[in-house]
BALOBA-1460 file (C-alpha; in Angstrom, 3 decimals):
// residues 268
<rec num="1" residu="x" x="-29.338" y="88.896" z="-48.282"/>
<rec num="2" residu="x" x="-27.633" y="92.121" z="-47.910"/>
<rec num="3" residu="x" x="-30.804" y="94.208" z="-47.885"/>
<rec num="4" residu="x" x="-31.611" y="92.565" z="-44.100"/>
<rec num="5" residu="x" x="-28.325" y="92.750" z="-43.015"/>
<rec num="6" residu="x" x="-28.870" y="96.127" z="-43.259"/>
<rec num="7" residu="x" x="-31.751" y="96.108" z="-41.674"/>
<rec num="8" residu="x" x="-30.608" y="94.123" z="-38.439"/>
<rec num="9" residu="x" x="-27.467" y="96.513" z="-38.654"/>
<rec num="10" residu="x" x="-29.360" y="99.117" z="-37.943"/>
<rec num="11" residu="x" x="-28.512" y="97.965" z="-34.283"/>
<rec num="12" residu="x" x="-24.769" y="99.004" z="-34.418"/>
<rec num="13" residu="x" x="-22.394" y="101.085" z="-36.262"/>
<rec num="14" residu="x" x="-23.384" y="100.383" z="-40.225"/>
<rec num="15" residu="x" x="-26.132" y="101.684" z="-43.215"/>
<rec num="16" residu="x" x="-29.450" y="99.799" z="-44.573"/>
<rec num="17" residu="x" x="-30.767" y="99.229" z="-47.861"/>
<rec num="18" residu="x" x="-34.279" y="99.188" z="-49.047"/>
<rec num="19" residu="x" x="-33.583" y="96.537" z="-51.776"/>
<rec num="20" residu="x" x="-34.840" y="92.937" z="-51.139"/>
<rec num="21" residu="x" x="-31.795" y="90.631" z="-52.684"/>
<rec num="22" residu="x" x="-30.808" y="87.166" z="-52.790"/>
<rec num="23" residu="x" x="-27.374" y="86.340" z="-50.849"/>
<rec num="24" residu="x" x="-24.059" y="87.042" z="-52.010"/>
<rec num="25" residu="x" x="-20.317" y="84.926" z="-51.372"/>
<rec num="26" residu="x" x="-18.186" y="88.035" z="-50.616"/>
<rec num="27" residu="x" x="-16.914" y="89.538" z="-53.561"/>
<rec num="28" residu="x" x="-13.224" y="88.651" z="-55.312"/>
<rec num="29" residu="x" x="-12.056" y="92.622" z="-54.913"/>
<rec num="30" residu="x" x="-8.728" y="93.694" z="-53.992"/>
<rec num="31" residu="x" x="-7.855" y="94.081" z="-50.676"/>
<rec num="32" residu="x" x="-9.057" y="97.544" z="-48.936"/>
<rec num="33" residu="x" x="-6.700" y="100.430" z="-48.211"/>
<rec num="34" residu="x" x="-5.134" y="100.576" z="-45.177"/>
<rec num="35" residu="x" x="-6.761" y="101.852" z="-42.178"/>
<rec num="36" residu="x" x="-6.591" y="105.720" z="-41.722"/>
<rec num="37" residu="x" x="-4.574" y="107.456" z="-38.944"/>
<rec num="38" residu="x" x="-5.844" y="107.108" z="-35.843"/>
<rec num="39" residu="x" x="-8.477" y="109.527" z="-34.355"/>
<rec num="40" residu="x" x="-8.461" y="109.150" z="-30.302"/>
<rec num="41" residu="x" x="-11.756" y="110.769" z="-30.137"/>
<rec num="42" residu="x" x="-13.490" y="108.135" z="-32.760"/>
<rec num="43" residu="x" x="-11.451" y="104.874" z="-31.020"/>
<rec num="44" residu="x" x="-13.051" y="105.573" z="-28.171"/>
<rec num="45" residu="x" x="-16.429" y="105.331" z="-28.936"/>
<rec num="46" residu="x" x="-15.971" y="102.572" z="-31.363"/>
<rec num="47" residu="x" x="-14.559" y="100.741" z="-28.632"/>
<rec num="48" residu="x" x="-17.714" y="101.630" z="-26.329"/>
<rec num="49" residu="x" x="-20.200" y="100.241" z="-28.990"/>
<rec num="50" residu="x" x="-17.936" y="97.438" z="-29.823"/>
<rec num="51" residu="x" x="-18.375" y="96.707" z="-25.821"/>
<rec num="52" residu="x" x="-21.846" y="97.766" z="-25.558"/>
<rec num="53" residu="x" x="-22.675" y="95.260" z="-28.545"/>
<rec num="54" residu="x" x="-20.648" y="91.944" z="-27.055"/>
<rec num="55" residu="x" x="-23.128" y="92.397" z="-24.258"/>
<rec num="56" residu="x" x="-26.555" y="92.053" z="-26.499"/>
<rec num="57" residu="x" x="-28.255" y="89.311" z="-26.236"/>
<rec num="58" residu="x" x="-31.612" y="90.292" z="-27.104"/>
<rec num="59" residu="x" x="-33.224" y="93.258" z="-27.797"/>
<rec num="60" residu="x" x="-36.750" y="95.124" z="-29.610"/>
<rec num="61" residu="x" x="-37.004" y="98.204" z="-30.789"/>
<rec num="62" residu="x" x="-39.800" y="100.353" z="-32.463"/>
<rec num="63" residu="x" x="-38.775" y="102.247" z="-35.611"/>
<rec num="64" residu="x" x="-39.863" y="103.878" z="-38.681"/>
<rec num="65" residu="x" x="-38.457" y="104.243" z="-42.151"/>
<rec num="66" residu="x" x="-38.511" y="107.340" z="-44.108"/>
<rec num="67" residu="x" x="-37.657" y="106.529" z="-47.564"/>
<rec num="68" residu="x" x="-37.576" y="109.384" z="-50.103"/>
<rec num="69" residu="x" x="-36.950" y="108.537" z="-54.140"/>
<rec num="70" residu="x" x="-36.240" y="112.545" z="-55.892"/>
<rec num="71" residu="x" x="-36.602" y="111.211" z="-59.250"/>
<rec num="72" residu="x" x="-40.412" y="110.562" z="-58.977"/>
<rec num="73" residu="x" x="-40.216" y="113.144" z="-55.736"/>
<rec num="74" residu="x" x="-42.176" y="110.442" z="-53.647"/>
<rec num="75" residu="x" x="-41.799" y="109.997" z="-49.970"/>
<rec num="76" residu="x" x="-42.837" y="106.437" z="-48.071"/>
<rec num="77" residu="x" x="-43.073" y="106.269" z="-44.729"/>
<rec num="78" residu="x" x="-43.253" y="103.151" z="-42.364"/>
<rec num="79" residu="x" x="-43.295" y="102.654" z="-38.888"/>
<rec num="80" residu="x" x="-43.272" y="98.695" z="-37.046"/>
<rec num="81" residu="x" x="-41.104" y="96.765" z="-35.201"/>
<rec num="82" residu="x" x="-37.840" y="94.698" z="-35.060"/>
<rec num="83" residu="x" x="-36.704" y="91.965" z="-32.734"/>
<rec num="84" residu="x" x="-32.927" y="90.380" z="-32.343"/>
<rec num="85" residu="x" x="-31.815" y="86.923" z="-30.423"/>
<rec num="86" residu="x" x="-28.639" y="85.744" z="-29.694"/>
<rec num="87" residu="x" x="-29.035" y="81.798" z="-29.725"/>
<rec num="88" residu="x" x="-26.669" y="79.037" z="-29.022"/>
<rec num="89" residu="x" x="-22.862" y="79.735" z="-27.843"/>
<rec num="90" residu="x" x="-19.476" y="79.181" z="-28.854"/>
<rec num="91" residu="x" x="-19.055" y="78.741" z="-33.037"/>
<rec num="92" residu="x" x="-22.850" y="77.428" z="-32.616"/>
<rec num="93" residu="x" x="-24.221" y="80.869" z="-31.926"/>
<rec num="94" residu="x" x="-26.822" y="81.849" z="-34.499"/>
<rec num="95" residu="x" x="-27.969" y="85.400" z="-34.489"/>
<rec num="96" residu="x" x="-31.783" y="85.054" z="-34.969"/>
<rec num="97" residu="x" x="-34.470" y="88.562" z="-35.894"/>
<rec num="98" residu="x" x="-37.378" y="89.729" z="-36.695"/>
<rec num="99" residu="x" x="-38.716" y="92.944" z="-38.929"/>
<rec num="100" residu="x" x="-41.810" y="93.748" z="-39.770"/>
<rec num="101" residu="x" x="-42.855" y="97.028" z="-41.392"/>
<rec num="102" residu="x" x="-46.452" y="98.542" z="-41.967"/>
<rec num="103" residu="x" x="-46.967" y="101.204" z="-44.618"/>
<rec num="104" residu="x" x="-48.271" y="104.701" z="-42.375"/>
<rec num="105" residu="x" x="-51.803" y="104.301" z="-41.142"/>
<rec num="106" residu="x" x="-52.607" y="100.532" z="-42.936"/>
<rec num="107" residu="x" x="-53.088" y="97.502" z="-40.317"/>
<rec num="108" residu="x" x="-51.076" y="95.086" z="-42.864"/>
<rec num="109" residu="x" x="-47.477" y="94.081" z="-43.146"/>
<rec num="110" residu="x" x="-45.563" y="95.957" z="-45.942"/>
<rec num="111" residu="x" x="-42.173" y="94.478" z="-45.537"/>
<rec num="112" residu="x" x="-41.772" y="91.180" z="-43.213"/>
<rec num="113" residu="x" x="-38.156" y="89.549" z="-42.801"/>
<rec num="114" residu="x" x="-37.310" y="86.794" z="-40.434"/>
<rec num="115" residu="x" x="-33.654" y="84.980" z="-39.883"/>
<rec num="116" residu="x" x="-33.415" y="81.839" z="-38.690"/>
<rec num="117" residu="x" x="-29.993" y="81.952" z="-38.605"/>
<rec num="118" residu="x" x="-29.445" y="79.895" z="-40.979"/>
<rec num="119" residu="x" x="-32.139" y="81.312" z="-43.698"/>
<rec num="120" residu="x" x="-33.762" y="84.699" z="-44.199"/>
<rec num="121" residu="x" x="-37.823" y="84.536" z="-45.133"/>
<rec num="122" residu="x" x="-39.337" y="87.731" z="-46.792"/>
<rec num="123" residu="x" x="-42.670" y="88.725" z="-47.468"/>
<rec num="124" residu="x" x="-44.141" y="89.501" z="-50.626"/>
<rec num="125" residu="x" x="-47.781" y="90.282" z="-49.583"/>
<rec num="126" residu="x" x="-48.405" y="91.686" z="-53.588"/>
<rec num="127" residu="x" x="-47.652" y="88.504" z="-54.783"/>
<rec num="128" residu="x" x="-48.359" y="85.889" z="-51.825"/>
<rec num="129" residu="x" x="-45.429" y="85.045" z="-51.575"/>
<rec num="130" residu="x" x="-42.739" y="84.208" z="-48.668"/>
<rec num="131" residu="x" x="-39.220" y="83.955" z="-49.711"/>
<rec num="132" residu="x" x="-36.800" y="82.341" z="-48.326"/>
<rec num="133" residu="x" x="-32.660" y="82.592" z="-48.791"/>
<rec num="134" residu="x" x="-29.826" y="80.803" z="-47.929"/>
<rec num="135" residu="x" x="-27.015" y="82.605" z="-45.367"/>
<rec num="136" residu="x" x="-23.687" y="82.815" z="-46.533"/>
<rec num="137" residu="x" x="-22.139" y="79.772" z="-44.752"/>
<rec num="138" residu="x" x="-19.148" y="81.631" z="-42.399"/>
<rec num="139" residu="x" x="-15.735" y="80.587" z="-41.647"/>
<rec num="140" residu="x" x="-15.176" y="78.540" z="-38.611"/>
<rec num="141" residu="x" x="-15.822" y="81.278" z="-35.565"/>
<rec num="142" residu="x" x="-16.596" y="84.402" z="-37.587"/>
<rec num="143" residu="x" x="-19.785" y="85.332" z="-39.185"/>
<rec num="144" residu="x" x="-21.290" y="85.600" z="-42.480"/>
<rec num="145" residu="x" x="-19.071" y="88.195" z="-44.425"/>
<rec num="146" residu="x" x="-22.115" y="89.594" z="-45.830"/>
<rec num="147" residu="x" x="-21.260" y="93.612" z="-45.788"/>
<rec num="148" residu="x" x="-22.664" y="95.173" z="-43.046"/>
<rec num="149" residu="x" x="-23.956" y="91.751" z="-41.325"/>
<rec num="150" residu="x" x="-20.917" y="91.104" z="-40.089"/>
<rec num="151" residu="x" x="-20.342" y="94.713" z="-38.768"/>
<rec num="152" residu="x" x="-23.356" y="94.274" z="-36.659"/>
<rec num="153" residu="x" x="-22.788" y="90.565" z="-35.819"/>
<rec num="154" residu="x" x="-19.221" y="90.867" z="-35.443"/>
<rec num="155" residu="x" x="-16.830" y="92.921" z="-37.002"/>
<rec num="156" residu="x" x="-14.450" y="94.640" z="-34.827"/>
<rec num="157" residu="x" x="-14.365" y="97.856" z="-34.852"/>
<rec num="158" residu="x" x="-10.459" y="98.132" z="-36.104"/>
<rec num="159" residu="x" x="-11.992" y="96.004" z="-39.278"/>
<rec num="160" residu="x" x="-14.464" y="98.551" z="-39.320"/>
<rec num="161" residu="x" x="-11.786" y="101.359" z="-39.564"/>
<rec num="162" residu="x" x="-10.590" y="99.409" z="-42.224"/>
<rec num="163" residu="x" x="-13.697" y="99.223" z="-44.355"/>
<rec num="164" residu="x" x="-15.748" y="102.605" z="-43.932"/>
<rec num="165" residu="x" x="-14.004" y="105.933" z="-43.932"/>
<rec num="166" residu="x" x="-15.443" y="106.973" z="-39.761"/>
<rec num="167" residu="x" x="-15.836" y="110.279" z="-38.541"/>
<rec num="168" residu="x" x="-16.962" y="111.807" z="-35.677"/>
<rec num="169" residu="x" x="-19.143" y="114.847" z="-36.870"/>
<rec num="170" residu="x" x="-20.283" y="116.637" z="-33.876"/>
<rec num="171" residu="x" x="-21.227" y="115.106" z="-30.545"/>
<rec num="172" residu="x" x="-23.739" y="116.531" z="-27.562"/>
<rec num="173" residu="x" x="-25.020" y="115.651" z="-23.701"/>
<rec num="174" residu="x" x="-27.458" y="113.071" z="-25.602"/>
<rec num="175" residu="x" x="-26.022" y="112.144" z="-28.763"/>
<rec num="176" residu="x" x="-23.169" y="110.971" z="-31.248"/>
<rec num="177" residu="x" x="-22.723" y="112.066" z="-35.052"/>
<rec num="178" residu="x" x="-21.137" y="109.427" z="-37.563"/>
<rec num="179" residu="x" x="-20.597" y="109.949" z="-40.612"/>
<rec num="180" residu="x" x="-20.102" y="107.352" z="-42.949"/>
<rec num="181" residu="x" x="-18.463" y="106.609" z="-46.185"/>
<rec num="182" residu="x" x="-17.821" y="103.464" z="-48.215"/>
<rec num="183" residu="x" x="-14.132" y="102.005" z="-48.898"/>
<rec num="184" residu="x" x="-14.806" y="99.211" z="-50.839"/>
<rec num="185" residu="x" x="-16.503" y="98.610" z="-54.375"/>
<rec num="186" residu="x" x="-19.032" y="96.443" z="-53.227"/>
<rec num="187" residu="x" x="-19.713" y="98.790" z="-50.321"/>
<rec num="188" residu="x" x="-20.158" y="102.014" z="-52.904"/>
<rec num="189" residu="x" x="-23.110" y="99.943" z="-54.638"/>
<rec num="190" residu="x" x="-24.822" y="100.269" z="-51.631"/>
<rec num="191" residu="x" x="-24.511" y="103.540" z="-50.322"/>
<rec num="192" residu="x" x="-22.306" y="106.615" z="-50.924"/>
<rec num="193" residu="x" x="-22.108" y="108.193" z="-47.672"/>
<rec num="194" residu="x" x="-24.237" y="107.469" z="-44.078"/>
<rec num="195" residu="x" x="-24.774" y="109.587" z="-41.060"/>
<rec num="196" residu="x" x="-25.414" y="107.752" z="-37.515"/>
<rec num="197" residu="x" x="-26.343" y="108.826" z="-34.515"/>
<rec num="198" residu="x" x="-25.706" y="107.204" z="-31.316"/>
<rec num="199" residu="x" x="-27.398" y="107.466" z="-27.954"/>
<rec num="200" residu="x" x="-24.262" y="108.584" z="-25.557"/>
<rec num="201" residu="x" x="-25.722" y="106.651" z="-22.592"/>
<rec num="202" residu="x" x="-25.410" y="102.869" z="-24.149"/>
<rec num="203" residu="x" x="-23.680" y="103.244" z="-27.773"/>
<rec num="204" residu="x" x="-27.044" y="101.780" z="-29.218"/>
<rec num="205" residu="x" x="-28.286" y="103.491" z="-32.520"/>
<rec num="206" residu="x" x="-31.001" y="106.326" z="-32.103"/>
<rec num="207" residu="x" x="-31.161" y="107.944" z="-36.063"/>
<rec num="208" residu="x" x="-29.162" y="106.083" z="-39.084"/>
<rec num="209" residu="x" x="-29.262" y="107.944" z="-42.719"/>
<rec num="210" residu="x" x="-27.735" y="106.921" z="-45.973"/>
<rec num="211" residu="x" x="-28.235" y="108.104" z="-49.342"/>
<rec num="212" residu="x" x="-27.591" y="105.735" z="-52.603"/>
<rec num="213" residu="x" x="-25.929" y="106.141" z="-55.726"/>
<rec num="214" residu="x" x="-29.379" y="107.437" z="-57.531"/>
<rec num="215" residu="x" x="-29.655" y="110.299" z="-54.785"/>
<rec num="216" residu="x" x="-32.130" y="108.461" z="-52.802"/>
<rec num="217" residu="x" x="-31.969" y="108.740" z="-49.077"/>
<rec num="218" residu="x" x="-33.552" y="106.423" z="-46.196"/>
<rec num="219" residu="x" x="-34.069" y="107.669" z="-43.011"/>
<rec num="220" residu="x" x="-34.451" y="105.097" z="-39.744"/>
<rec num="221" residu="x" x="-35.637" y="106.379" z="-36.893"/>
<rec num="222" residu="x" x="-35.508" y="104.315" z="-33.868"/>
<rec num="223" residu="x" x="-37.329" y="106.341" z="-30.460"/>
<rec num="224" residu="x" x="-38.021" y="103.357" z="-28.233"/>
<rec num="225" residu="x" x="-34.929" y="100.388" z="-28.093"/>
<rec num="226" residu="x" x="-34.896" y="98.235" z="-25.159"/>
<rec num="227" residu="x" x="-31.830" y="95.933" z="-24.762"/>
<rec num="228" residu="x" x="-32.556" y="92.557" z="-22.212"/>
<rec num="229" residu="x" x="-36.226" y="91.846" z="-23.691"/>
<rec num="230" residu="x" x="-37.996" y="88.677" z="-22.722"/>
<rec num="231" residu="x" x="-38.449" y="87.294" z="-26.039"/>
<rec num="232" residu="x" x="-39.551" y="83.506" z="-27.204"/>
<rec num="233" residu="x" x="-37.359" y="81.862" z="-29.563"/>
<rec num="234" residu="x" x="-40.439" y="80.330" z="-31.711"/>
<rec num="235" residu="x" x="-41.069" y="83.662" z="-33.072"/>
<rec num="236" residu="x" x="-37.574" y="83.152" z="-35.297"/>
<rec num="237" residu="x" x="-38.399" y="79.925" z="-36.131"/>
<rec num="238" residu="x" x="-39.198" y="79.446" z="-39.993"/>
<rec num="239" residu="x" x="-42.715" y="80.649" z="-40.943"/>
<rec num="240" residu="x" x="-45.269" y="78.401" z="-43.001"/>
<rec num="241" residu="x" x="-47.396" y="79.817" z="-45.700"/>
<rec num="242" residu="x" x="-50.771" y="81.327" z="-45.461"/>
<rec num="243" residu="x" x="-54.235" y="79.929" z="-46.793"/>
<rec num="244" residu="x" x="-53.593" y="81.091" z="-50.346"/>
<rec num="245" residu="x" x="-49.976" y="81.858" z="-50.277"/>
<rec num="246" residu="x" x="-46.968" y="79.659" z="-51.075"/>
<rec num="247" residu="x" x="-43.385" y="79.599" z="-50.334"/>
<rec num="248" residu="x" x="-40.667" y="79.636" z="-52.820"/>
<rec num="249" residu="x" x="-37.013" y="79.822" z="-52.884"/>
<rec num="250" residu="x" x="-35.634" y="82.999" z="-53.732"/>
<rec num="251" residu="x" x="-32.116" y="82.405" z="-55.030"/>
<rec num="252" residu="x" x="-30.969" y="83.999" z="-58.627"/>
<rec num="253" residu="x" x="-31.857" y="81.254" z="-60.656"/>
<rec num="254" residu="x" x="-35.569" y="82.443" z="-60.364"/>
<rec num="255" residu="x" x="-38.291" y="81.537" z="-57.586"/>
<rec num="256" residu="x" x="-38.955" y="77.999" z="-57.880"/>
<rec num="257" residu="x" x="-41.877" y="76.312" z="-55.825"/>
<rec num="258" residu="x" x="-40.724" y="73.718" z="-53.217"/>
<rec num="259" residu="x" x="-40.388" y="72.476" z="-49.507"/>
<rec num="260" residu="x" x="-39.102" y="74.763" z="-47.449"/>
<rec num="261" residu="x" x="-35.888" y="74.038" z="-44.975"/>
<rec num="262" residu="x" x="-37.009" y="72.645" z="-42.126"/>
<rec num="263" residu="x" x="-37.080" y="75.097" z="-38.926"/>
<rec num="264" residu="x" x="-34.273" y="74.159" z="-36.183"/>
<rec num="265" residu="x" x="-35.092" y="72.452" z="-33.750"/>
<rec num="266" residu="x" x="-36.109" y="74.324" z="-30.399"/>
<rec num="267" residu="x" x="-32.975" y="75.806" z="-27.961"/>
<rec num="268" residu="x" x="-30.775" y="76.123" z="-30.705"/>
């Protein structure tokens, strides 16, 4: 689901989509141009987050999303939380998280995700519904190619070079500027250009913009991220359905009712 890798990308250098979809192989496109020349200033801090990021193993963070649609001139705003676990090691290591977003001032979920590392569960509270998606099954020791996933779960950041046109648009004493632009078609659905802005003291994300096709922007804001958090691996596990709700597969065939995948079995 490319949506949530968004989301969960939000956690390194990359952009976010609102859009809930189903998951997609990576697409049969022509390779991408070749890298641009290099730019000492922007090497070095990719290769500071690219450092700072091998060294996550969990992490929480409190956010809000800004999301602002000019053709009906409406503005959404929603603030909640997000959660990330690195499970397992070697070519078994499953990257496990957690989002859940409440409309401003209203006590109930808007937007719930959770990966399991092996499938991604959202929320549908309009229509009781949870969701649930099959990952992208990854080549042996690299991780799902699904856009911006792998940026955040492991792209390097010379294969990030390769697929997003990187600049470094101003810098401070507290921050980095990033802006971002899309190389390849698939890329360009998403988003046309991104702005992120790093905190200078641990290359972890502080602000992340991006604007779509449409002229839409989203805005995350992220004030309070804490890397190290004591987190329990049962909150990734696979959720069962409320009194009144049901679960249903979510793939593009249409939502058909049946059992959902069994949750992993505990340590891994």
């Amino acid at each position: 689901m490319r949506s949530f890798g968004y989301i969960l990308a939000a956690f390194g250098v990359t952009t976010l989509a609102a859009s809930a979809q189903p998951p997609q192989q990576p697409p049969q496109t022509p390779a991408a141009p070749a890298a641009p020349a290099a730019d000492p200033k922007l090497d070095e801090h990719l290769d500071k987050w690219e450092a700072a990021m091998k060294k996550v193993e969990t992490l929480g963070a409190q956010l809000t999303r800004v999301d602002k649609d000019p053709t009906y001139d409406q503005v959404q705003k929603l603030t909640g939380v997000a959660y990330y676990m690195k499970a397992g090691t070697g070519a078994a290591i499953q990257n496990l998280a957690l989002l859940d977003l409440k409309l401003d001032g209203h006590k109930e979920s808007k937007e719930k995700y959770i990966c399991t590392g092996t499938y991604i569960y959202t929320y549908a509270p309009d229509q009781k519904e949870i969701r649930y998606y099959e990952l992208p099954k990854p080549k042996p020791g690299q991780v799902a190619d699904d856009s911006l996933m792998s940026l955040m779960f492991g792209m390097k950041a010379v294969e990030a070079k390769r697929r997003y046109d990187l600049k470094v648009a101003k810098e401070d004493a507290n921050f980095i500027y990033v802006d971002i632009a899309p190389r390849l078609a698939a890329d360009k659905s998403d988003f046309v250009k991104a702005r992120l802005i790093l905190n200078r003291s641990n290359y972890l994300p502080r602000q992340l913009w991006f604007e779509h096709a449409n002229k839409s922007e989203v805005l995350w804001d992220i004030p309070n991220l804490q890397v190290g958090m004591d987190l329990n691996r049962k909150a990734f596990d696979a959720p069962q359905a409320p009194p009144g709700w049901r679960m249903v597969s979510g793939d593009k065939r249409g939502p058909t009712v049946r059992q959902a995948p069994p949750a992993p079995p505990p340590g891994r």
